[in-house]
C-alpha positions as CSV (number, residue, x, y, z in Angstrom):
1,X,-56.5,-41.3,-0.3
2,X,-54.0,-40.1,-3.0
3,X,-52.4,-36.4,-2.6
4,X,-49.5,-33.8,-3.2
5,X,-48.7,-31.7,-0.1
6,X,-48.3,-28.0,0.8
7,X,-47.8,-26.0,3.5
8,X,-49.3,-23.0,5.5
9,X,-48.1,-21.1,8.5
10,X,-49.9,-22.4,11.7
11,X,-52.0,-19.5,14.2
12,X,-50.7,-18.1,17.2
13,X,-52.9,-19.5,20.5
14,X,-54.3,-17.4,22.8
15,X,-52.8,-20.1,25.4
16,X,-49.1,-20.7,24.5
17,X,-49.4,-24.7,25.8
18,X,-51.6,-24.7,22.2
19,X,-50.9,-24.3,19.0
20,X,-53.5,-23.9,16.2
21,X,-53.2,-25.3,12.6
22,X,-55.4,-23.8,10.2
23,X,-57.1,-25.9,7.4
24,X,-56.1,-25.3,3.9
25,X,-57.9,-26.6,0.8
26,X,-56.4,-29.5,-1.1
27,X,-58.0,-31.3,-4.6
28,X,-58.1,-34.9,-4.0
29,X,-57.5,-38.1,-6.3
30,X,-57.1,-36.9,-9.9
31,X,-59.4,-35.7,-12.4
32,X,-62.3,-36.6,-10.5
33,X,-61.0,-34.6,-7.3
34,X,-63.2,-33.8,-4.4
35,X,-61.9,-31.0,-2.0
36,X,-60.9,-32.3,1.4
37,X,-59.4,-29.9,4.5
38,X,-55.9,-30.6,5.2
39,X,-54.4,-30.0,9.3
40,X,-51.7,-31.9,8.7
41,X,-48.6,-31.8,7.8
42,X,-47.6,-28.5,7.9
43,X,-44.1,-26.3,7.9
44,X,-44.5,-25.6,11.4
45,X,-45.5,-29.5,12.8
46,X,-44.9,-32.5,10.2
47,X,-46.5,-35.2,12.8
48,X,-48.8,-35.4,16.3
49,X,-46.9,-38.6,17.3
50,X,-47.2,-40.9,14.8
51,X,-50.1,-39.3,12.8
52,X,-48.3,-37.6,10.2
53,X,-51.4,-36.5,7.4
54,X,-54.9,-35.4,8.7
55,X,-57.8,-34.6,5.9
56,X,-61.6,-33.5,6.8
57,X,-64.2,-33.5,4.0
58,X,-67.5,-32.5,4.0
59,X,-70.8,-32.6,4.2
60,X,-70.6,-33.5,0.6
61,X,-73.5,-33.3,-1.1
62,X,-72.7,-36.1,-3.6
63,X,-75.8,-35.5,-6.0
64,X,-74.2,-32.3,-7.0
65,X,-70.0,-32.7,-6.3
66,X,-70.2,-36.6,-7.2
67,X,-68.7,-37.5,-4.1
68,X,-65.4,-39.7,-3.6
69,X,-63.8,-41.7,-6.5
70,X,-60.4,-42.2,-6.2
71,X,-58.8,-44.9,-8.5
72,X,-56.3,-47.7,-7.6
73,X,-53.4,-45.8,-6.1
74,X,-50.3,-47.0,-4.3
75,X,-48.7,-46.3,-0.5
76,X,-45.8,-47.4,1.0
77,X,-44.1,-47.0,4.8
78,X,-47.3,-46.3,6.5
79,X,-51.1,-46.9,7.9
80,X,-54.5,-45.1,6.8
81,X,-57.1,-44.6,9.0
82,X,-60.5,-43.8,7.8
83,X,-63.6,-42.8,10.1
84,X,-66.7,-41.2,8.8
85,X,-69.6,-39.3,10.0
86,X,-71.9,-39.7,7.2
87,X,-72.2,-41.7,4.0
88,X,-70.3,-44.8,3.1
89,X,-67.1,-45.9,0.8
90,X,-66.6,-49.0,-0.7
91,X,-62.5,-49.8,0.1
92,X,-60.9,-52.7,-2.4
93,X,-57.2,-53.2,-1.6
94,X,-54.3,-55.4,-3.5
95,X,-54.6,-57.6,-0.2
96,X,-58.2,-58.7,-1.6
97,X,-59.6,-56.8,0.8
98,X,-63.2,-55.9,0.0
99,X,-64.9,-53.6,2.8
100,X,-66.7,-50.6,3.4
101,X,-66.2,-47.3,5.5
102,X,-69.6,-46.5,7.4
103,X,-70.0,-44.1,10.4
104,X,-68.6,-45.2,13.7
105,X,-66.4,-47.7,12.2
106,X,-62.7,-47.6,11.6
107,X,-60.7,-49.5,8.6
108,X,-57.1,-49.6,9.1
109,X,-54.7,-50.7,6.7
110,X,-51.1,-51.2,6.7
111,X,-49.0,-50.5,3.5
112,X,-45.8,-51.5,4.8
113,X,-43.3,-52.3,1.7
114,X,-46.2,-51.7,-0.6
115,X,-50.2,-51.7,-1.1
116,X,-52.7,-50.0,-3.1
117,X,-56.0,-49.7,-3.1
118,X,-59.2,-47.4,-4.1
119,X,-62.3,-45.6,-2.1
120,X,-65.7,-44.9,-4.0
121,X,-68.1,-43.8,-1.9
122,X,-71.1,-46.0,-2.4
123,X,-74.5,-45.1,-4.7
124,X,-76.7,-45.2,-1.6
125,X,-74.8,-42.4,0.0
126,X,-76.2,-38.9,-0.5
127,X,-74.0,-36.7,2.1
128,X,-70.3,-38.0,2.6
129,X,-68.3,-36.2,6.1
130,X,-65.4,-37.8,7.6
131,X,-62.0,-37.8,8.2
132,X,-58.6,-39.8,6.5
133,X,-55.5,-39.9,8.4
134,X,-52.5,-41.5,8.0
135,X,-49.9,-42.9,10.7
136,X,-46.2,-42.8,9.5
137,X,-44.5,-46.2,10.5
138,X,-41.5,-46.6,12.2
139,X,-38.2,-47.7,10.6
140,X,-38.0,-50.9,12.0
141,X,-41.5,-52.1,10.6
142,X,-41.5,-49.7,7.5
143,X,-41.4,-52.6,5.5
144,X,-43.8,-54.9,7.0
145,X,-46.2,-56.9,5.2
146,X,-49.9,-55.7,4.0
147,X,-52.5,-55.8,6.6
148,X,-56.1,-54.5,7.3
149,X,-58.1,-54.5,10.4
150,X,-61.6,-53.6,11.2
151,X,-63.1,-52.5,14.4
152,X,-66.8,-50.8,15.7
153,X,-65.8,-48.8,18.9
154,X,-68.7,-48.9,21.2
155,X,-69.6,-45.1,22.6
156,X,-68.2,-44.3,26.0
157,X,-69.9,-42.4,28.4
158,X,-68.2,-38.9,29.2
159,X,-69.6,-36.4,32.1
160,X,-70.8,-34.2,29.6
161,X,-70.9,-36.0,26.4
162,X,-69.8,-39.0,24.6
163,X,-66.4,-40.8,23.3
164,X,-65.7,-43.9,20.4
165,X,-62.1,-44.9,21.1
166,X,-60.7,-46.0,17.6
167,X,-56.9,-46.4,18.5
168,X,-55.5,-46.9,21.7
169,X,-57.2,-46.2,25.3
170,X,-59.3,-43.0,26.4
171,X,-62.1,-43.0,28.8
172,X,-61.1,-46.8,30.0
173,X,-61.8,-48.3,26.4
174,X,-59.1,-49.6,24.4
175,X,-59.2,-50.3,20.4
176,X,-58.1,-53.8,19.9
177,X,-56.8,-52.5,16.5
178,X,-52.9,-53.0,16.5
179,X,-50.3,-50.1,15.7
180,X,-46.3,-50.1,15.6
181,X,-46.0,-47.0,17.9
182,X,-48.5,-45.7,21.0
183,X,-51.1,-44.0,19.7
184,X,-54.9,-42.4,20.3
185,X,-57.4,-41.9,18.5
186,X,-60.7,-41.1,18.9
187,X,-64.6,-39.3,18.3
188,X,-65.6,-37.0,21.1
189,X,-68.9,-35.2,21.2
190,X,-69.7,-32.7,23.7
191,X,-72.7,-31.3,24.5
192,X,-74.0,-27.5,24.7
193,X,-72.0,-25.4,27.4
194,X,-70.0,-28.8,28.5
195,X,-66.4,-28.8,29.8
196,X,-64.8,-32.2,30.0
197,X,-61.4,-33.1,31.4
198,X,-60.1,-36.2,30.2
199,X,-57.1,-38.1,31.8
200,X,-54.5,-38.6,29.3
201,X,-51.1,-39.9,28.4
202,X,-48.5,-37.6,29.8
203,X,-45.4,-38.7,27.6
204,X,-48.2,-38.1,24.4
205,X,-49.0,-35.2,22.3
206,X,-52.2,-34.5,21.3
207,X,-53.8,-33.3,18.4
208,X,-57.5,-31.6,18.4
209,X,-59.6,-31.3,15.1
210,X,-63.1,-29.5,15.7
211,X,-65.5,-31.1,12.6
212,X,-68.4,-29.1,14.2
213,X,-68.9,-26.5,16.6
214,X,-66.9,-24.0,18.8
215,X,-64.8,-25.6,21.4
216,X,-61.3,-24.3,23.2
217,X,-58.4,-26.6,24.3
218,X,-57.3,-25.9,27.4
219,X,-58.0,-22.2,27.1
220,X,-57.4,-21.4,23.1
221,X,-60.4,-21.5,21.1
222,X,-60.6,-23.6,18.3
223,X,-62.8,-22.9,15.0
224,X,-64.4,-25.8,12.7
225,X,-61.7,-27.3,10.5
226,X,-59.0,-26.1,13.0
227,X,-56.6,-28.4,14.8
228,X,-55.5,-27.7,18.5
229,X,-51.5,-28.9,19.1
230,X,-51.2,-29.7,22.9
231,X,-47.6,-30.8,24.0
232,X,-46.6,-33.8,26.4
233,X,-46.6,-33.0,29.6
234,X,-49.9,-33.1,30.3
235,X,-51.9,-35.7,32.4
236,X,-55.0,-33.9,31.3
237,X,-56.9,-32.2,28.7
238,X,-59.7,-30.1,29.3
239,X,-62.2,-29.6,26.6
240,X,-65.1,-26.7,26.9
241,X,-68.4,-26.8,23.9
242,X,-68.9,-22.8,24.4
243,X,-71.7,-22.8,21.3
244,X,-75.8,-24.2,22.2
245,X,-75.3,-27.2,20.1
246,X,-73.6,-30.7,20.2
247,X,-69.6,-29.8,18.9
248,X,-67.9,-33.1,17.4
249,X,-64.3,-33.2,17.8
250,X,-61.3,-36.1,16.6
251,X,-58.8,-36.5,19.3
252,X,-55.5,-37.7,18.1
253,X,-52.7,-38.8,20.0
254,X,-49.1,-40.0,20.7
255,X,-45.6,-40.4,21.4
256,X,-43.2,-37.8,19.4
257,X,-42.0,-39.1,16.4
258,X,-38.6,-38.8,16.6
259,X,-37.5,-39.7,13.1
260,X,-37.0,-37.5,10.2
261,X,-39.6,-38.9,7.1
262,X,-39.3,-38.1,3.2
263,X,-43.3,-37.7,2.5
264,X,-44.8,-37.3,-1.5
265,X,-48.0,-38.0,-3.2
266,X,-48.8,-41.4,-1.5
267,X,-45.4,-42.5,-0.8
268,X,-43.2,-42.0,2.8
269,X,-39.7,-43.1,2.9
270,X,-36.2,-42.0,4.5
271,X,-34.6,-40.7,1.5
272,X,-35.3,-39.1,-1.9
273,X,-34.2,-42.1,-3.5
274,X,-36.5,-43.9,-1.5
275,X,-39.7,-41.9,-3.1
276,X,-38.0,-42.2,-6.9
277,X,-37.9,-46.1,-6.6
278,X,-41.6,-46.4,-5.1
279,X,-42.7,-44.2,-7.9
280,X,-40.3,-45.8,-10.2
281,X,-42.5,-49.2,-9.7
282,X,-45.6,-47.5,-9.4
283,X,-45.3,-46.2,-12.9
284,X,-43.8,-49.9,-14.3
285,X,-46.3,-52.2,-12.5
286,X,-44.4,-54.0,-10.5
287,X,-45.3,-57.2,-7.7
288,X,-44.5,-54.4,-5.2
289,X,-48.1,-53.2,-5.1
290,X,-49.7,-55.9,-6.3
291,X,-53.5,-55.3,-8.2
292,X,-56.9,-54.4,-6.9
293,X,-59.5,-56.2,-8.5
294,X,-63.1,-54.7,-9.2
295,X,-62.3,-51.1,-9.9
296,X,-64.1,-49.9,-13.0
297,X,-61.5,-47.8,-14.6
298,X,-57.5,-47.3,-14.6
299,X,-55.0,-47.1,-12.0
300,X,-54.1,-43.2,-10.3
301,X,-50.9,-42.1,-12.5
302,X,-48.0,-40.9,-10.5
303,X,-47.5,-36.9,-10.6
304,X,-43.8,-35.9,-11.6
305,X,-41.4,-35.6,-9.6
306,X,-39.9,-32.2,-8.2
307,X,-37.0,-30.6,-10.0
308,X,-35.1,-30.5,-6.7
309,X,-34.0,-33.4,-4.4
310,X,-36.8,-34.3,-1.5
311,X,-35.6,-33.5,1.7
312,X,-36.6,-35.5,5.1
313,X,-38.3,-33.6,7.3
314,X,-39.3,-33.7,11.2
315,X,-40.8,-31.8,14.1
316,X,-38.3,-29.2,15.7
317,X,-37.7,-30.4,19.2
């Protein structure tokens, strides 16, 4: 996904272990912008490990909001992560990737030194609801070559609902999907009045992001669109459904990520400079991205630049 970033002051928790990030509203991808829910980053907590940019969209009725088309656009030093609900996109990269987004089935793809790519959700989709995240990559492999991987998680029993493990190992499944740092991700559904406790990664911290329902982490309750901060620490997380109908949850986890990042529009780097040179060869073309073949229409300009040097930025610790 393409995007500028803001911030918003994150919610006191009722349990101090949690903090909660409100959602704000962001337009996505130009001129033809759909509006997406944005958890992450904010001024209080730029990453959950790794996973430095969270957006939630939807249900979007597409007869009426004309769904997702966002044109060739570029991304350098890190992964996406796309998982949907509902609906379906059609992703084409400068890799020559050609492959779709569909519910229960995660794309990952690796920018590295440079990529682009574009996401139009498809004509047969009516109703478009999922998430796109993005994992910040670590110094030593911020430069690494274009990649994509595909994976379908089978579901996971839970005592009390049900999990699809997209990255890393929850519930004894593992993703097969490769990352450069240790990560989780993954669906969780529970069921009316449940309360799951899952074993976890104690050197992690973990993110929660309710899509539907009313849940509480631990003992703060989280609204839809909220996201739940847990610190490490923890060997376990316990998760309650206190509404009468199923809540579906994105669990997201992690190391801290100790390094301080320069993140703009599509781009993360170490330095201002850094950002003006990917967008310097955005604008002029360059082999850096390379092309994506099969988009009707124009690559995604590059916004302008702030007046003021970007500053890297980090979690407080």
């Amino acid at each position: 996904m393409s995007t500028a970033e803001t911030d918003r002051a994150a919610t006191p928790a009722a349990d101090p272990r949690v903090e909660v990030l409100p959602a704000r509203d962001v337009p996505l991808g130009g001129p033809r912008a759909m509006t997406v829910r944005r958890t992450l980053p904010q001024r209080s907590r730029s990453t959950i490990g790794a996973w430095c940019f969270v957006d939630h969209y939807g249900p979007d009725d597409v007869t009426s909001t004309g769904g997702m088309d966002v044109a060739p656009h570029p991304h350098t030093g890190l992964q996406t992560v796309s998982w949907l609900f509902t609906g379906e996109i059609e992703h084409r990269d400068s890799l020559g990737v050609h492959a779709y987004v569909r519910p229960g089935e995660v794309n990952l793809m690796t920018s590295g030194r440079g990529i682009a790519h574009s996401e139009v959700s498809t004509p047969a989709t009516t109703v478009l609801h999922g998430v796109q995240l993005w994992v910040a990559l670590p110094e030593e492999h911020r430069h690494t070559g274009r990649d994509f991987h595909h994976h379908v998680p089978a579901p996971v029993a839970l005592d009390g609902g049900e999990a699809r493990v997209f990255l890393g190992t929850l519930a004894g499944d593992t993703s097969p999907v490769p990352t450069f740092t240790p990560l989780l991700g993954a669906e969780l559904t529970l069921h009316p009045g449940a309360t799951v406790t899952l074993d976890v990664d104690p050197a992690f911290e973990h993110g929660l992001l309710v899509d539907s329902g009313h849940v509480r982490l631990l003992d703060t309750p989280l609204r839809p669109a909220e996201l739940g901060y847990a610190a490490p620490g923890r060997d376990t997380l316990t998760l309650t459904n206190t509404g009468d109908t199923d809540a579906r949850l994105v669990l997201l986890g992690g190391t801290p990520f100790e390094e301080q990042i320069v993140m703009w529009w599509n781009f993360i780097g170490r330095s201002h400079e850094d950002i003006v040179q990917a967008r310097d060869e955005w604008q002029a073309a360059t082999d850096r991205f390379g092309a994506v073949q099969g988009y009707p229409g124009d690559r995604l300009p590059s916004p302008e630049l702030p007046g003021l040097p970007l500053k890297p930025r980090g979690n407080a610790r």
